[in-house]
Rosetta silent file (secondary structure, phi, psi, omega in degrees, C-alpha in Angstrom):
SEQUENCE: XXXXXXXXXXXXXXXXXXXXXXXXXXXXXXXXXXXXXXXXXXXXXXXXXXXXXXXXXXXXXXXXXXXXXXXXXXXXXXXXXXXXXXXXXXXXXXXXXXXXXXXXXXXXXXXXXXXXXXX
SCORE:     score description
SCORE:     0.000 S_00000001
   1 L     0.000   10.914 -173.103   -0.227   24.643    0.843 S_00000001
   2 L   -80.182  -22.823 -172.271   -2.980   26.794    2.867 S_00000001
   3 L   -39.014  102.775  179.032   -5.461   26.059   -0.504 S_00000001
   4 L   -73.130  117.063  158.623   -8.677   24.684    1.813 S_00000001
   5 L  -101.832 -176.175  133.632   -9.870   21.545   -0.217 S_00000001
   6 L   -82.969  -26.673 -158.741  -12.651   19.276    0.979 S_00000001
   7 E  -138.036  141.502  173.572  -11.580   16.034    0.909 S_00000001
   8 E  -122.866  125.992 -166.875   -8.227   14.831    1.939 S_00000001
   9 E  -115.252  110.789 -175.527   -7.625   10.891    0.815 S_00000001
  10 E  -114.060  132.887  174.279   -4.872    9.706    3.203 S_00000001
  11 E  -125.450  136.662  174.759   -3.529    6.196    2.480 S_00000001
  12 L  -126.300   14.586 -178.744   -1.263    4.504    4.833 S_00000001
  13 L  -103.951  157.583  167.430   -1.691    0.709    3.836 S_00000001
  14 L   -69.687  133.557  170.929    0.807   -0.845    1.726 S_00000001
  15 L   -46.378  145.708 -174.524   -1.077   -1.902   -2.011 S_00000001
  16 L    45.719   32.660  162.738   -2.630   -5.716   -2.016 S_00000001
  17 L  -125.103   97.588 -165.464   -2.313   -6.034    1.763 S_00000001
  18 L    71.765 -174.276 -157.544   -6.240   -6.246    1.994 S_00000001
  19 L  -115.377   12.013  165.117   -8.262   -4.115    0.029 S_00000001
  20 H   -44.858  -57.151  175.710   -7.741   -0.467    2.035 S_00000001
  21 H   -80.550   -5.418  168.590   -5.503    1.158   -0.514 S_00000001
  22 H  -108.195    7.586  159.627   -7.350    0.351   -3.170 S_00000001
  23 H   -66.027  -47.474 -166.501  -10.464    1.522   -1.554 S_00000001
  24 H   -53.770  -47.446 -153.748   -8.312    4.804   -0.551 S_00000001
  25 H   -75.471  -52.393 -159.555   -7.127    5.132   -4.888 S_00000001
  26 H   -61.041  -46.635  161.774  -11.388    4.481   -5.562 S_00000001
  27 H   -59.828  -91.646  153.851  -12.136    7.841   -3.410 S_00000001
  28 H    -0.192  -70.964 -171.849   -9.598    9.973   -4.665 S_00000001
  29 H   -55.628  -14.603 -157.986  -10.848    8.560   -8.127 S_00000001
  30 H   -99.912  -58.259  167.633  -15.055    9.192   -7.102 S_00000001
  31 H     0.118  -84.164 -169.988  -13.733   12.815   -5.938 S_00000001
  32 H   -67.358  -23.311 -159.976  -12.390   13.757   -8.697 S_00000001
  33 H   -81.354  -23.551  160.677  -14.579   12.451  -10.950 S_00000001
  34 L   -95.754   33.715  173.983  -17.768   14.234   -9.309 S_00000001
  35 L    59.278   24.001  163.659  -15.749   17.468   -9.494 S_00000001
  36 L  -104.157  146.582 -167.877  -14.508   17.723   -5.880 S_00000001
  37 L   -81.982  157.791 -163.274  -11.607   19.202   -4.979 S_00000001
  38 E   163.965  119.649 -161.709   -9.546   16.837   -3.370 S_00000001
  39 E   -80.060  157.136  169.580   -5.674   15.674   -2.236 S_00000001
  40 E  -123.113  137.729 -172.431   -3.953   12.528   -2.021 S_00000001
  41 E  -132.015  112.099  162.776   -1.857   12.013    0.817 S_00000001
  42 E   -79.047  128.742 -176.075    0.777    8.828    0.948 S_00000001
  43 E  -137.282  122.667  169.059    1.925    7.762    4.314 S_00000001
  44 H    56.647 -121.367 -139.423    3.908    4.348    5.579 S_00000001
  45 H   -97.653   -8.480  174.692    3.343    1.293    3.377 S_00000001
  46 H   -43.693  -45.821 -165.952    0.944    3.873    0.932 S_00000001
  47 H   -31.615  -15.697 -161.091    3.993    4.909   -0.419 S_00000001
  48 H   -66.477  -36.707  169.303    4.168    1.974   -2.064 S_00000001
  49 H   -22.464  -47.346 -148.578    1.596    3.748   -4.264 S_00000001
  50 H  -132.862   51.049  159.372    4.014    5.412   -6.622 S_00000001
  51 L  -129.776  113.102 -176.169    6.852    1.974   -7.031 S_00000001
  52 L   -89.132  -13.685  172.296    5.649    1.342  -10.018 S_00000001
  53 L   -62.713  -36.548 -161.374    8.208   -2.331   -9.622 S_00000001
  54 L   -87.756   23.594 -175.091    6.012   -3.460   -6.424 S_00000001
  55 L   -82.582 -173.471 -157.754    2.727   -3.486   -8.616 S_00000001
  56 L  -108.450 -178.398  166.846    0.960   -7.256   -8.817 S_00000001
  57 L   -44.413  152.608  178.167    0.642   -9.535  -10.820 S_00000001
  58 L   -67.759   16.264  172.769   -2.128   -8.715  -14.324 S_00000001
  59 L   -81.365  -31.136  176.346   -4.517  -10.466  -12.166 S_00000001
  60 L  -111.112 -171.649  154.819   -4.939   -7.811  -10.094 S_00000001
  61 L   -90.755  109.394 -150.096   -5.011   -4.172  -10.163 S_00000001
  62 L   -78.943  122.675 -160.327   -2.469   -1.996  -10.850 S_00000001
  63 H   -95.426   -7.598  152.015   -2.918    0.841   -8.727 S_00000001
  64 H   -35.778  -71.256  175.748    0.220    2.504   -9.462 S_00000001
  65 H   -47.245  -24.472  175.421   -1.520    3.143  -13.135 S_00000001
  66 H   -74.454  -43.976 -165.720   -4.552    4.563  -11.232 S_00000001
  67 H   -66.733  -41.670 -174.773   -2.685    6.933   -9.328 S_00000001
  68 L   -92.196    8.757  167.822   -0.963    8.093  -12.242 S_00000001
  69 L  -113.804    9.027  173.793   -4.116    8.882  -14.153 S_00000001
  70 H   -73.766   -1.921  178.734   -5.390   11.269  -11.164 S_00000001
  71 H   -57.107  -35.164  176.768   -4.622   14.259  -13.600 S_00000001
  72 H   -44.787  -33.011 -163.608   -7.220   12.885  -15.384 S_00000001
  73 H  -122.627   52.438 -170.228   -9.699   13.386  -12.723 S_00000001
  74 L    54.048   22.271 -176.897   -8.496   16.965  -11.414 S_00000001
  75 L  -143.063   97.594  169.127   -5.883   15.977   -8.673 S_00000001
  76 L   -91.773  -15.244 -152.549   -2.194   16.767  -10.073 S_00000001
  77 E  -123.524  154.303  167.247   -0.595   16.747   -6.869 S_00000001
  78 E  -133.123  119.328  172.563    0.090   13.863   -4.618 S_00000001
  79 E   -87.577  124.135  146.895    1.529   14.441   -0.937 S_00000001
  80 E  -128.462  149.589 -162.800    3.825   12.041    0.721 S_00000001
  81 E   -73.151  107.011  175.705    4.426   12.187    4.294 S_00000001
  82 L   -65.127   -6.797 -174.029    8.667   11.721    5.048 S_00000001
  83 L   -61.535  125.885  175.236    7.431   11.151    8.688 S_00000001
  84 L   103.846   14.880  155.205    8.758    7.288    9.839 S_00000001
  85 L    50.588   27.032  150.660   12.092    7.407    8.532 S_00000001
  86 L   -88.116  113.495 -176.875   11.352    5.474    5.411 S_00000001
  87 L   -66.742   -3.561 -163.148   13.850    6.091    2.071 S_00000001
  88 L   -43.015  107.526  171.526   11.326    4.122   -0.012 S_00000001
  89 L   -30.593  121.058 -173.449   12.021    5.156   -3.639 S_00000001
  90 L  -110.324  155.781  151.802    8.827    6.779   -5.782 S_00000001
  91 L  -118.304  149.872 -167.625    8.647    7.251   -9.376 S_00000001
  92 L   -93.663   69.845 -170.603    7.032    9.970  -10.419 S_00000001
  93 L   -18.007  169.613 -152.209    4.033    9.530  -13.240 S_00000001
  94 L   -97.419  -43.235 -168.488    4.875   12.133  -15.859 S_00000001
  95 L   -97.458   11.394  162.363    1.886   14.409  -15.390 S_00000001
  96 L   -90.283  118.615  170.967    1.514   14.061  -11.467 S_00000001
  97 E   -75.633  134.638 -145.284    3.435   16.468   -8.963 S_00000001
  98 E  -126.108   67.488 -163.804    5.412   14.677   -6.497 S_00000001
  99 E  -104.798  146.012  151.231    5.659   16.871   -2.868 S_00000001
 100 E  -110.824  151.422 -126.804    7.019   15.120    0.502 S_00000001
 101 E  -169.556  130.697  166.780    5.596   16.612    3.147 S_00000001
 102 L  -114.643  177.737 -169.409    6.826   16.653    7.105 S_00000001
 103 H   -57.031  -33.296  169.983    4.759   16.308    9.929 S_00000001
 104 H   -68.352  -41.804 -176.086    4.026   20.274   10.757 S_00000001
 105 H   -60.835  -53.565 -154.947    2.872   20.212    6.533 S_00000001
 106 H   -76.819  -38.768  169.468    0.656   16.997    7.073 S_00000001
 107 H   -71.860  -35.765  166.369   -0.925   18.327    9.947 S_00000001
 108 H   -61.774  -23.248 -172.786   -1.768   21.763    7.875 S_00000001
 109 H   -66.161  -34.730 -157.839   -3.191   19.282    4.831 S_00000001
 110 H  -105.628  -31.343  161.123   -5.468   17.957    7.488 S_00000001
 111 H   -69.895  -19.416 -170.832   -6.307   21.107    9.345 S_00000001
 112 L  -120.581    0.508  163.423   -7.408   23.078    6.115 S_00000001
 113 L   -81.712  143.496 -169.292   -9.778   19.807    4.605 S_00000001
 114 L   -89.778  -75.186 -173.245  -13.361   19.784    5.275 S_00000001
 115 L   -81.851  139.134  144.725  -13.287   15.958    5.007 S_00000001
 116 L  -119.430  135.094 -163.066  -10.562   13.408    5.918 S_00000001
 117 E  -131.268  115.078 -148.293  -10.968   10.230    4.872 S_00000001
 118 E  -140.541  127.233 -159.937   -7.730    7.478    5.839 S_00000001
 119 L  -112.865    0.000    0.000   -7.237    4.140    4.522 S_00000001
């Protein structure tokens, strides 16, 4: 996990509580998509990210389905932080790698990023 990126996208809001996490999913998505290297790191209600049952309604957007299209855009890997003694269940998109991460790892993710940018 020493691989120096630039940009580290850390989301720690739960999806459709305000508009953070999907601001968090649009950076990670602008990243990749202008060929920067660049991580996603779930933390606290992000996790929420990768339940693909807690997505909304079709009114809104499902950002589960975004998330699971970062292969698309260079970023295979997704971090989520076990720190906060939450079991929430993830599912795991078929072509996205699925790492949990403790607190000494999360702090190396963030130490070896040129940019961190936390939603």
């Amino acid at each position: 996990m020493t691989e120096a990126r630039l940009w580290l996208i850390r989301i720690q809001s739960a999806p459709h509580e305000g508009q953070r996490a999907t601001l968090g999913v649009d950076a990670a998505l602008a990243c990749g998509a202008f060929g920067q290297s660049a991580a996603l790191l779930l933390e606290g209600g992000g996790r929420q990210l990768l339940q693909e049952a807690a997505q909304p309604d079709a009114a809104d957007r499902n950002l589960y389905k975004l998330v699971a299209s970062l292969p698309l855009y260079d970023i295979d890997t997704v971090y989520i932080s076990d720190a906060g003694g939450e079991d929430s269940p993830v599912d795991q998109p078929t072509d996205l790698r699925v790492v949990f991460v403790n607190s000494s790892e999360v702090a190396e993710l963030v130490s070896t990023s040129r940019h961190v940018l936390s939603f």
